[in-house]
C-alpha positions as CSV (number, residue, x, y, z in Angstrom):
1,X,0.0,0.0,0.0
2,X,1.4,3.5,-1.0
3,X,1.8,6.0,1.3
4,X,0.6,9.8,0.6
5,X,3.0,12.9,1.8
6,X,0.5,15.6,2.3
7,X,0.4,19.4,3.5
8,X,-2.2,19.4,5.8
9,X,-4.0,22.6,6.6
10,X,-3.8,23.7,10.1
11,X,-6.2,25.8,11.8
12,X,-4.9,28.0,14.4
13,X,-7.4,28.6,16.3
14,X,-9.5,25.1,16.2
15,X,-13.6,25.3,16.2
16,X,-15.2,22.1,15.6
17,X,-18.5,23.9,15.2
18,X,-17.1,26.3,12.6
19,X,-18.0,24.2,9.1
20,X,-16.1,27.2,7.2
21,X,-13.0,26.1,8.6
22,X,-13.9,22.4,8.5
23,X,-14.6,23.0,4.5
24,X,-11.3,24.7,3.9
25,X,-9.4,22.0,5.5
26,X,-11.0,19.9,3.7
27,X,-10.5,21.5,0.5
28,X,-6.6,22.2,1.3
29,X,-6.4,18.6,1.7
30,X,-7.8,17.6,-1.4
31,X,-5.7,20.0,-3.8
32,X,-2.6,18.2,-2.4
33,X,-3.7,15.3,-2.6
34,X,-4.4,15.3,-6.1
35,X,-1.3,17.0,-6.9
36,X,1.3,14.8,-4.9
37,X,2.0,11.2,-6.6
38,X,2.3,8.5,-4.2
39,X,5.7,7.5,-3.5
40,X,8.1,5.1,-1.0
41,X,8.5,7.1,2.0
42,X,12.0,5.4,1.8
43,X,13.4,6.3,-1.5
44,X,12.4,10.0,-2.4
45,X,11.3,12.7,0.6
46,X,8.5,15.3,0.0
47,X,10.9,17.7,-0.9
48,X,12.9,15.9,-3.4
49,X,9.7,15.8,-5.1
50,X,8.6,19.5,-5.1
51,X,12.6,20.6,-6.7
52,X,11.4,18.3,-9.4
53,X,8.1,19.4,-10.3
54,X,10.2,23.0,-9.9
55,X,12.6,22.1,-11.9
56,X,10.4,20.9,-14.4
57,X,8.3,24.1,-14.8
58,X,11.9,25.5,-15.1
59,X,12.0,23.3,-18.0
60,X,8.6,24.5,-19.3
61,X,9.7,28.1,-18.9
62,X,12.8,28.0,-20.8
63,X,10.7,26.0,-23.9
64,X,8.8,29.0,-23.7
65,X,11.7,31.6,-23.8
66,X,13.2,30.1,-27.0
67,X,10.2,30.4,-28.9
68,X,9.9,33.7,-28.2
69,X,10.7,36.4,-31.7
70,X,14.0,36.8,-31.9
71,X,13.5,40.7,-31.9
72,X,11.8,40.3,-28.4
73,X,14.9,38.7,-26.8
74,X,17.0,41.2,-28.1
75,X,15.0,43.8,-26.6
76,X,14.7,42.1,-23.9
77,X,19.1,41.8,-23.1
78,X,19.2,45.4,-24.1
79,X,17.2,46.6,-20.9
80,X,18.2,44.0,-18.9
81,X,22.0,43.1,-20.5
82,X,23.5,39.8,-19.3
83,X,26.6,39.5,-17.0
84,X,29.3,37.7,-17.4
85,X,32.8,36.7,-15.8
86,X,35.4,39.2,-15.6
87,X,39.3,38.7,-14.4
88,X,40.0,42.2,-12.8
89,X,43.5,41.7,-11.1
90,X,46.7,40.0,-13.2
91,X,47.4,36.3,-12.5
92,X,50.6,35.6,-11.2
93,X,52.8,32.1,-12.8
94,X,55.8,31.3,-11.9
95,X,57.3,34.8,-13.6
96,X,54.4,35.2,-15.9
97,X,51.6,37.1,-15.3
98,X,48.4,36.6,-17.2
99,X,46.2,39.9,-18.2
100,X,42.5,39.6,-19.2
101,X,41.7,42.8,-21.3
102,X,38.1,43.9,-22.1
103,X,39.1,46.7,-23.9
104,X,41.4,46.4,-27.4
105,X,44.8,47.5,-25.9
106,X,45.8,51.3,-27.7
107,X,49.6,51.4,-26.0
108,X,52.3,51.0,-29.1
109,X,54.2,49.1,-27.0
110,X,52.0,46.6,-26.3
111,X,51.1,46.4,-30.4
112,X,54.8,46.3,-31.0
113,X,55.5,43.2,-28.3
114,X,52.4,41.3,-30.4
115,X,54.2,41.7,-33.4
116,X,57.5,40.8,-31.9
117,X,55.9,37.7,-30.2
118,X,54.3,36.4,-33.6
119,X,57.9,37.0,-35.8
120,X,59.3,34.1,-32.8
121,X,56.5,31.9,-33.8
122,X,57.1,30.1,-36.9
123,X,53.7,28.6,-37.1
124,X,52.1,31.9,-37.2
125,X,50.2,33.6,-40.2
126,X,48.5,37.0,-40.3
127,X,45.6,35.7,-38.8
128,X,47.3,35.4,-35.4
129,X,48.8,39.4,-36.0
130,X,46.7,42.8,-34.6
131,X,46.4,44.0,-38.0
132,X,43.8,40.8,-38.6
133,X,42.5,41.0,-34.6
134,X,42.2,44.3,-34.3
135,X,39.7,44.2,-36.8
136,X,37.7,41.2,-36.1
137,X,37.5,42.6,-32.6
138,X,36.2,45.9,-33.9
139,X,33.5,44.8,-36.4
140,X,32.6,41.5,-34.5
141,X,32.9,41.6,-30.9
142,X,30.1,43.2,-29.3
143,X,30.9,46.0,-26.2
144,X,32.4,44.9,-22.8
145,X,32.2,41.2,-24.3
146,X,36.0,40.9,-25.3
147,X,38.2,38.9,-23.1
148,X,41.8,39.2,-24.6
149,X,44.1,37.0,-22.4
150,X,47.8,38.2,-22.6
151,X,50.9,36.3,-20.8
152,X,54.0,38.8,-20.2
153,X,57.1,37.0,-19.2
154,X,57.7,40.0,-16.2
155,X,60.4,37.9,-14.2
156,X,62.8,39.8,-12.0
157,X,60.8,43.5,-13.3
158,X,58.0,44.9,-11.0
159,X,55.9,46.8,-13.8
160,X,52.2,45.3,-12.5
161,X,49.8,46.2,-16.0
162,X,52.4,46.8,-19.0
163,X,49.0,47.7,-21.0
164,X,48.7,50.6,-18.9
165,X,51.9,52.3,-19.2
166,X,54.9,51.9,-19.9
167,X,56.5,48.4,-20.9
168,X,59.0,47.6,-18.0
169,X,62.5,46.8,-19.7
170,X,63.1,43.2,-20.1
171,X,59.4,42.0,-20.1
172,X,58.2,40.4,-23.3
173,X,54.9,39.0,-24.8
174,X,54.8,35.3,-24.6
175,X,51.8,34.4,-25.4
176,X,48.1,35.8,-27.1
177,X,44.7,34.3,-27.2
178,X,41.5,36.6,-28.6
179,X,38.2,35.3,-26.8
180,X,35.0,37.0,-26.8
181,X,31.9,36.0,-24.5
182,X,29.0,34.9,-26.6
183,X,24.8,35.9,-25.8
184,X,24.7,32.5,-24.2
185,X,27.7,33.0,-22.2
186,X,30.2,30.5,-24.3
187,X,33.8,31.8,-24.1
188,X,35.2,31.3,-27.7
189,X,37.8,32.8,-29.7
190,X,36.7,35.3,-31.8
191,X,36.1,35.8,-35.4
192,X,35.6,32.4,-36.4
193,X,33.5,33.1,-39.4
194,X,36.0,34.9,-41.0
195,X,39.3,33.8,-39.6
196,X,40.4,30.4,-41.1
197,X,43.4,29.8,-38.7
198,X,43.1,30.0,-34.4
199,X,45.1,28.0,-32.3
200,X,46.7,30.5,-30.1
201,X,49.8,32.5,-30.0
202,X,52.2,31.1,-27.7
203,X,55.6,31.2,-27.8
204,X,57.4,27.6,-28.1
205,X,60.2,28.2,-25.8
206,X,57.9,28.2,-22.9
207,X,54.8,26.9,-24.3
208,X,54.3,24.6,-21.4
209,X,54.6,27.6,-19.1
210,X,52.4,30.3,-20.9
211,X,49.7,27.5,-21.5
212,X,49.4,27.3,-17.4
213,X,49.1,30.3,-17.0
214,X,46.4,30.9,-20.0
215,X,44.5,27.9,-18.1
216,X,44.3,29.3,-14.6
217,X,42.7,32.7,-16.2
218,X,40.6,30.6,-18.5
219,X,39.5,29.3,-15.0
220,X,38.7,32.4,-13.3
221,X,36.4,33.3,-16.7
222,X,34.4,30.0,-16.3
223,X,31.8,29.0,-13.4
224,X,29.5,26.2,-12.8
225,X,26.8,27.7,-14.8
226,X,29.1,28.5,-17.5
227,X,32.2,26.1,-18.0
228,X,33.2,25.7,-21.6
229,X,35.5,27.1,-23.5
230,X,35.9,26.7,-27.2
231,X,38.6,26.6,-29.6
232,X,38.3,27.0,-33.3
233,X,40.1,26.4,-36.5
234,X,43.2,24.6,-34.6
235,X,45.7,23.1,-36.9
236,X,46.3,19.6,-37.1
237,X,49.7,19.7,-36.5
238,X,49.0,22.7,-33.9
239,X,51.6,21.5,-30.4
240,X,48.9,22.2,-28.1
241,X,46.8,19.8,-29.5
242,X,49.5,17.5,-27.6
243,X,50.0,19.8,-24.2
244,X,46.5,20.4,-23.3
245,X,44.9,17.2,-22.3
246,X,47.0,16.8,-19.3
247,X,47.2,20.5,-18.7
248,X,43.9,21.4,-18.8
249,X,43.3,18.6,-16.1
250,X,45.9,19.5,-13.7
251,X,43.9,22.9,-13.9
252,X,40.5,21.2,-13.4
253,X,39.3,21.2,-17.2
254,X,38.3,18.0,-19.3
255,X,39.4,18.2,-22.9
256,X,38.1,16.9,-25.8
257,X,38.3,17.7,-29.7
258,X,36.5,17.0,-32.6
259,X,37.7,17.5,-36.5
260,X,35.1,20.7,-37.3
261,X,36.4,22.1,-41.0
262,X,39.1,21.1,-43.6
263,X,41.2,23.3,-45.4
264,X,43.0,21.8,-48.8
265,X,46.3,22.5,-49.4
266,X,48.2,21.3,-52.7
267,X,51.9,20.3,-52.3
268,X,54.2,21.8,-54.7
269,X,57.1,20.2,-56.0
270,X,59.2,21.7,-58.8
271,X,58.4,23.3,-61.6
272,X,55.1,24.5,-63.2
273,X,55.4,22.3,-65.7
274,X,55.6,19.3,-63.4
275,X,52.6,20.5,-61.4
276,X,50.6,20.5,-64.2
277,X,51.8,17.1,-65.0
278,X,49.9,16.3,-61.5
279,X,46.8,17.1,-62.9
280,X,44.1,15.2,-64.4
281,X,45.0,15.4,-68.2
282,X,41.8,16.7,-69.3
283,X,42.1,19.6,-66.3
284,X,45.7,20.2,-67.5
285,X,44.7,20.9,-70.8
286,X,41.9,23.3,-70.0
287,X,44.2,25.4,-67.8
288,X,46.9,25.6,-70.4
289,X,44.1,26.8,-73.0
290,X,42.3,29.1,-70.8
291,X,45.5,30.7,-69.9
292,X,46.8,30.9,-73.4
293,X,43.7,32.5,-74.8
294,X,43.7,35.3,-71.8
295,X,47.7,36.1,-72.3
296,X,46.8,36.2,-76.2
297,X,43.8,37.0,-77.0
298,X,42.6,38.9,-73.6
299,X,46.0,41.1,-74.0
300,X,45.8,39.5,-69.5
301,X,48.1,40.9,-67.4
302,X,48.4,40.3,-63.5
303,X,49.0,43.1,-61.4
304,X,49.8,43.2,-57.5
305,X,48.5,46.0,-55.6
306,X,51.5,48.3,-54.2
307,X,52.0,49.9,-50.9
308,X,50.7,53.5,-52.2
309,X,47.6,54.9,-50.7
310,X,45.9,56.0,-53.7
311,X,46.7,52.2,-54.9
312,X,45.7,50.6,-52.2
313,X,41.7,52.2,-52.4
314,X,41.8,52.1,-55.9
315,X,42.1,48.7,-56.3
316,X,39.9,47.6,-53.5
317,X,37.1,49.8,-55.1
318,X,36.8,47.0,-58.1
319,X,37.6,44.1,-55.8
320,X,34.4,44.5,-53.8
321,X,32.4,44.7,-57.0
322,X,34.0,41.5,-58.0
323,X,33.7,39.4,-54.5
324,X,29.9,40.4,-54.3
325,X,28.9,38.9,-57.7
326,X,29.4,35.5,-55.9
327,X,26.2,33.6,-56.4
328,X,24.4,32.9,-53.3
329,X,24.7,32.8,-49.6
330,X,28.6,33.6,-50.0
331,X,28.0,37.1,-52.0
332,X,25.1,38.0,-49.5
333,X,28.3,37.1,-46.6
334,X,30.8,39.5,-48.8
335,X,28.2,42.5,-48.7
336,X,26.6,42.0,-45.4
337,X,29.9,40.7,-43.0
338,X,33.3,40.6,-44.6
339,X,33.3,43.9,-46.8
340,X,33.0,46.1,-43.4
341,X,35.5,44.1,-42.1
342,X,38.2,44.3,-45.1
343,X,37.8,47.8,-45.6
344,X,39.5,48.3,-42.2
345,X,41.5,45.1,-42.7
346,X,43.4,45.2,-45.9
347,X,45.0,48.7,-46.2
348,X,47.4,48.5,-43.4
349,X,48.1,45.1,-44.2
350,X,49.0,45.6,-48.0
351,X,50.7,48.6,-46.6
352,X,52.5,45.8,-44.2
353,X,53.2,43.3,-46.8
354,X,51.3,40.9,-45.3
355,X,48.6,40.5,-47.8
356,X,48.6,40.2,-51.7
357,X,45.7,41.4,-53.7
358,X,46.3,40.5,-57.3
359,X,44.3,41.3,-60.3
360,X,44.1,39.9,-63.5
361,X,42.8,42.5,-66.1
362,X,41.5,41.5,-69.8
363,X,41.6,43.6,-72.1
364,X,42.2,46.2,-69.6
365,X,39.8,46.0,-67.2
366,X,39.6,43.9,-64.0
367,X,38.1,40.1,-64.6
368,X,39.1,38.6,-61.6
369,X,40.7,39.2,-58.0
370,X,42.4,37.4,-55.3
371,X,43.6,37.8,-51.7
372,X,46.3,35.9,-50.1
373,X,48.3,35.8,-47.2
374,X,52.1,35.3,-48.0
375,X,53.9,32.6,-45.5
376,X,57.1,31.2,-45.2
377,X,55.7,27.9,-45.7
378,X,53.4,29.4,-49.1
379,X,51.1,31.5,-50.0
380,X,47.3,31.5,-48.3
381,X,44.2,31.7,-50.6
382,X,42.0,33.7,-48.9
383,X,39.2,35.1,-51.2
384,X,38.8,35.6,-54.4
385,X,36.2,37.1,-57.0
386,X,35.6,37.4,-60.7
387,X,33.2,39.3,-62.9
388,X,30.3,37.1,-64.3
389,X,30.1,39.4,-67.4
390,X,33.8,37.6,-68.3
391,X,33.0,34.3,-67.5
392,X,33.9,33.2,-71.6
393,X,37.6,34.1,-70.4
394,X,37.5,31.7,-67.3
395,X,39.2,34.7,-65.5
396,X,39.0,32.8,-62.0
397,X,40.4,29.9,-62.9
398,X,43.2,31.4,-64.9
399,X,43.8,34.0,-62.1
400,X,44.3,30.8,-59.4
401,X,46.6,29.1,-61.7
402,X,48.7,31.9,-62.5
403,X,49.1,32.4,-58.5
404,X,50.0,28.6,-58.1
405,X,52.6,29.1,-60.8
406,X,54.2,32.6,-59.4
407,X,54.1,30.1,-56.0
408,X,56.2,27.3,-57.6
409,X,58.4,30.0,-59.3
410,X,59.2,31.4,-55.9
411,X,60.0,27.8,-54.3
412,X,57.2,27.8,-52.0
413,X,56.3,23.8,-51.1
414,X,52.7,24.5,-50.3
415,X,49.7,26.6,-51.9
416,X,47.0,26.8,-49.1
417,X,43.9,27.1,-50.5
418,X,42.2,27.8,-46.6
419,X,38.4,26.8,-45.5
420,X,35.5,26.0,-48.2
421,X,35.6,22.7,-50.0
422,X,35.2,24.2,-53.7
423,X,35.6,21.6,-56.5
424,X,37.8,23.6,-58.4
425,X,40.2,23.0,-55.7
426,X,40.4,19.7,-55.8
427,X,40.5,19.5,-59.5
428,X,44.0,21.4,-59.1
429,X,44.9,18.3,-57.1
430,X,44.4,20.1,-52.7
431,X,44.2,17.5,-50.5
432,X,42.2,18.3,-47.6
433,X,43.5,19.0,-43.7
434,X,41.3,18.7,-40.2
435,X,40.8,21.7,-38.5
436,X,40.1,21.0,-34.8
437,X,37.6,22.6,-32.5
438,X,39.4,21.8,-29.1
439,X,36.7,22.4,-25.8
440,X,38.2,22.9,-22.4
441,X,35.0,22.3,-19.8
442,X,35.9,23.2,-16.3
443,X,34.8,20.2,-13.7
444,X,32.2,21.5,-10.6
């Protein structure tokens, strides 16, 4: 026989001739009744049973929330804006300090260590510079929701916040990660929709070391209700792939990664002539004809935009044009996310030499741009575009191939054609590499 837990109405003041009060004790025993199950007295207590039915109009209540319009939610976080975790005082690692900036840092100095610290990193591209970050941060990153963890190597100097003032001689930037707290409260790095490469900055002598310290502020910016952090766009051959699973558990995280995107990347080995001789010999002689009839017939010529100023906007003025005649969801992305963001972007880092933007004219006007990122290891395809009022001169193809060919002429070994799985990459022979998304979740 079940037993019944029931709230049983009380009267203060008992009258066994008042049939008001015997009526409402009646009635108060009946409502719970009906609402309390019968259970074992033995396995679940009355109030184990009331946080459930709580928990599940919780439940009910947050079914409800999500199906509200999105404009209402919005309005709704702009009067009432969420919180989320700060790190107000430097952490303090065995000589390193760790600083978690909300604000993009203005000092020179500290630009100037960032630039130093990614020139020490061989593995590091112009993603991973503050000419790319800077940026990202500006035209992606929504108010008071960037958390930019710096590690300063500050042994044996005293200077407590080298963002603040002056950089204390002998301290030096060893390490850079750009996060940014998301609506639901996810710490990730930032600009992943437009940043193809995002393992952090870290510099390999003391990787081990910096990565500690990154970890223990990573730490303070988690919490019960919000404990993950997110990595994107890691490299598969990316060292901290290796360091962090045992790191991060020292430092109470559980790690795991899963393969998210795939960039393809074609090997180059000597000549152009025997790269095309890798090709598919139907592919290799449609790129030798489509070439030959620009060069001849399409009087083609491919020009790199110079340093000069008046260059610089001139070109990107017909760039634009061609990137947004993409068809589809990717020219809708060009107009609506990544032409504010290049606009900012690209003229101090032409000006830097750290991005080529070619153009291949016929018969003297533009047909077809592209955008690349030159590293040691080869150039980096970034974007490209081409007018569809050309398309009889195949001006993107012949634009990618004459970039592949200036690549083997110039001895790089690879031609990295970045994120976006294309077919016309993989009929000039890219073989596709796993991008990880690493998550660090910190344990209760």
């Amino acid at each position: 026989m079940p037993s019944y837990h029931c709230v049983r109405y009380i009267d203060p003041v008992p009258n066994a001739n008042n049939p008001r009060r015997k009526d409402a004790a009646r009635s108060a025993d009946n409502r719970v009744d009906r609402i309390i199950r019968p259970v074992n007295p033995l396995r679940e207590s009355f109030v184990a049973q009331i946080v459930k039915r709580v928990a599940s109009k919780l439940r009910g209540a947050r079914r409800r929330l999500r199906a509200v319009p999105g404009s209402v939610q919005r309005a709704w976080r702009t009067v009432f804006p969420p919180s989320f975790e700060k790190v107000t005082a430097p952490i303090e690692v065995g000589g390193l300090r760790a600083e978690v900036l909300e604000a993009w840092p203005t000092n020179p100095a500290v630009i100037a260590a960032w630039d130093a610290l990614a020139a020490r990193v061989p593995t590091a591209t112009a993603f991973h510079t503050p000419l790319w970050i800077g940026p990202v941060v500006r035209h992606m990153v929504k108010a008071g929701r960037l958390r930019l963890i710096m590690v300063w190597d500050v042994a044996g100097t005293s200077e407590r916040a080298p963002q603040a003032g002056r950089l204390q001689e002998g301290s030096a930037l060893v390490g850079v990660i750009a996060t940014h707290m998301r609506d639901d409260g996810l710490l990730e790095t930032a600009g992943m929709s437009v940043t193809d490469y995002l393992d952090p900055l870290v510099d390999p002598a003391r990787e081990a070391d910096v990565w500690r310290a990154i970890l223990k502020a990573l730490a303070a910016l988690r919490s019960s209700r919000r404990p993950t952090v997110t990595f994107h766009a890691v490299r598969d051959a990316a060292t901290c792939r290796a360091l962090l699973p045992e790191l991060a558990k020292s430092e109470g995280f559980a790690y795991a990664e899963q393969i998210a995107d795939h960039t393809p990347q074609i090997t180059l080995k000597g000549t152009w002539d025997e790269f095309l001789a890798t090709l598919d010999s139907h592919e290799r002689k449609e790129t030798r004809r489509k070439i030959n009839k620009v060069m001849t017939k399409g009087a083609g010529r491919i020009v790199r935009c110079p340093a000069d100023p008046a260059e610089i906007a001139k070109a990107l003025a017909h760039t634009f044009v061609l990137m947004e005649q993409a068809a589809g969801y990717k020219g809708e992305f060009v107009k609506s996310t990544l032409r504010p963001l290049l606009e900012t972007a690209l003229p101090p880092l032409i000006t830097a030499g750290k991005l080529w933007l070619t153009t291949l004219f016929v018969n003297d006007e533009p047909a077809a741009v592209t955008l690349q990122f030159p590293h040691p290891a080869g150039p980096m395809l970034y974007n490209c575009g081409y007018d569809n009022a050309k398309r009889e001169w195949s001006p993107g193809v012949v634009l990618t191939a004459e970039t592949i060919r200036l690549a083997t002429e110039a001895g790089a070994p690879v031609y990295d054609m970045l994120r976006g799985q294309e077919p016309y990459k993989y009929k000039l022979g890219a073989v596709d590499k796993p991008l990880w998304m690493v998550s660090l979740t910190k344990r209760a």
